[in-house]
C-alpha positions as CSV (number, residue, x, y, z in Angstrom):
1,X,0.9,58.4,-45.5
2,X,3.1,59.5,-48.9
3,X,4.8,56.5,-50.4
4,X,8.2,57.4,-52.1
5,X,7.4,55.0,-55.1
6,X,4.5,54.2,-57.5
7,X,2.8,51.0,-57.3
8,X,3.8,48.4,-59.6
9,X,2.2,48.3,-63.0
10,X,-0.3,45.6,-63.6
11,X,1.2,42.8,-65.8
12,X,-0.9,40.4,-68.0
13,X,0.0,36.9,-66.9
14,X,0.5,35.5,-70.5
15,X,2.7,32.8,-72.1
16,X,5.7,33.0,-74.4
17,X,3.4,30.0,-76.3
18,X,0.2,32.4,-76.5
19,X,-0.1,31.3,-80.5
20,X,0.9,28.7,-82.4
21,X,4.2,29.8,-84.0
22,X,5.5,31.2,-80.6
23,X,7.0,28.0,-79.1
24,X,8.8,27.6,-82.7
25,X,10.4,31.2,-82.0
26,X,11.6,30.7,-78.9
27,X,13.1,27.3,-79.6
28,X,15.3,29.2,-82.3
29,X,15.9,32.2,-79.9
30,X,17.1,29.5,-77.3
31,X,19.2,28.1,-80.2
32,X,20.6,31.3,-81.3
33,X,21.2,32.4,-77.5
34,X,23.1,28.9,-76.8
35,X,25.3,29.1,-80.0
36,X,26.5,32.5,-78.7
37,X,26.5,32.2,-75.2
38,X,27.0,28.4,-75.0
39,X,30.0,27.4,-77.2
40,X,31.0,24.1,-78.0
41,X,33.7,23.0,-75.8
42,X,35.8,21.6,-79.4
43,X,35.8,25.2,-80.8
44,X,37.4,26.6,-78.1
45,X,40.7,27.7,-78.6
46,X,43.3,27.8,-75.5
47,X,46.2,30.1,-75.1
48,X,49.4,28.7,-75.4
49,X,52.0,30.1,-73.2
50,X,54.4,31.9,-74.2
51,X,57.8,29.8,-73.5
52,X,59.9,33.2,-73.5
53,X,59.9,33.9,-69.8
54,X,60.5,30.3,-69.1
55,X,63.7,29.5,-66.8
56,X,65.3,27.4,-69.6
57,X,69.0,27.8,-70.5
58,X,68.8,27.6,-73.8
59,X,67.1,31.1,-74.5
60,X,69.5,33.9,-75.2
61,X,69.8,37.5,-73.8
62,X,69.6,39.1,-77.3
63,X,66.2,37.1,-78.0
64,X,64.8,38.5,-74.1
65,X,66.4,42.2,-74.6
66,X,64.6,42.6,-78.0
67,X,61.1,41.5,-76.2
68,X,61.5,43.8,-73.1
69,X,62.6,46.8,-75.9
70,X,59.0,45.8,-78.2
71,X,57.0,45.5,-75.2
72,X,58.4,48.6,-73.3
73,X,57.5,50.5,-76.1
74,X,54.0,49.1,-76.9
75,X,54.0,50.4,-73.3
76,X,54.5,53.2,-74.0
77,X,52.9,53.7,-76.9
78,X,49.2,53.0,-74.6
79,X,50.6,55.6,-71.8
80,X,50.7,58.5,-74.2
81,X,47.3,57.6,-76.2
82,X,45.5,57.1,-72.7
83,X,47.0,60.3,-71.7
84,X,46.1,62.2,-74.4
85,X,41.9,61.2,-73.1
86,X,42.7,62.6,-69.8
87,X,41.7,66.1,-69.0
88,X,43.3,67.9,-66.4
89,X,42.3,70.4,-63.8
């Protein structure tokens, strides 16, 4: 009988600890790992909200106009540069 796929290669069962200085490089690997992947909760910086789109009387139609006109253009401005990487048939 053919099997579609090799066998496995063999693996030495060894230790991450196999001489002395090992455990000493993985504890700073698993430091290094954690202060990237692991943030401190304090560091963490939230996103505040923009208030613009907020119901709240006090805003004025001049103030939303000239957002819709800045972000209809940045709009704009990614529409034209992600059509200029598309290839047509």
């Amino acid at each position: 009988m053919f099997k579609p796929t090799p066998n496995p290669p063999e693996t030495d069962d060894t230790t991450p600890y196999e001489f002395p200085g090992s455990k000493k490089f993985h504890e700073a690997a698993e430091r290094a790992l954690d202060h990237y992947l692991k943030p401190n909760a304090l560091t963490l910086r939230f996103h505040k909200p923009s208030t613009m789109f907020q119901v709240a009387p006090d805003q004025d139609s001049e103030s939303l106009l000239v957002h819709a006109c800045e972000s209809l253009a940045q709009a704009s401005l990614m529409t034209s540069d992600i059509a200029a990487y598309i290839d047509l048939p």
